[in-house]
N, C-alpha and C positions, 0 to 999 in steps of 0.2 A: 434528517441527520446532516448536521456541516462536517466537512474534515477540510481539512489545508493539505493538497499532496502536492508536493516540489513547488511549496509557497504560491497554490492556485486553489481561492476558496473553490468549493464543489460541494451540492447540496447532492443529498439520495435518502429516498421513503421511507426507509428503515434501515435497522444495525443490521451491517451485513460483515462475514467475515472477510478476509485480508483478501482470502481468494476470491470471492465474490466481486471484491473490487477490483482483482485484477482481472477477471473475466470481462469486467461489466464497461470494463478502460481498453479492451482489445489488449493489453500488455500479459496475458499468460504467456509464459515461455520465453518472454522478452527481460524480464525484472530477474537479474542474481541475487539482490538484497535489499531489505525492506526495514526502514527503521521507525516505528513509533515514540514519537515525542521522545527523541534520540536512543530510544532500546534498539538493539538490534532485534530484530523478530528471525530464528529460525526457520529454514523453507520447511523442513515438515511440519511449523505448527501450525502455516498461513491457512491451513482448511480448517484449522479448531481457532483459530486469534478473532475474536469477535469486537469489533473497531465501536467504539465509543464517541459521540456529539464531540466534537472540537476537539479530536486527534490530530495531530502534527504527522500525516505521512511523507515519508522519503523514500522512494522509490530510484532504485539502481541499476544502473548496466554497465558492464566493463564493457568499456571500447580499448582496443591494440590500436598503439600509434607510436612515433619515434622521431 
């Protein structure tokens, strides 16, 4: 399966869910907001959102700065 996250292709063996990929990225606990092919994905639904061949993920962190 391809998906594009933060515009960098990335291939993986099979459909895995949103969370799956952020396990699978070390980014659990790191990502506040997650957009599919510009949806915003809720955080409680990243363990049931099962990602599809040539999804466009965005992947988010608020950073504090001034």
């Amino acid at each position: 399966m391809k998906l594009i996250i933060n515009g960098e292709s990335r291939e993986f063996e099979e459909a895995m869910t949103l969370q799956n990929i952020l396990n699978e990225l070390s980014l659990d606990g790191k990502v506040m907001a997650a957009a599919v092919n510009m949806e915003i994905v809720k955080q409680n639904s990243w363990s049931t959102y099962i990602l599809k061949d040539n999804d466009k993920l965005e992947l988010l962190d608020f950073v504090a700065g001034g």
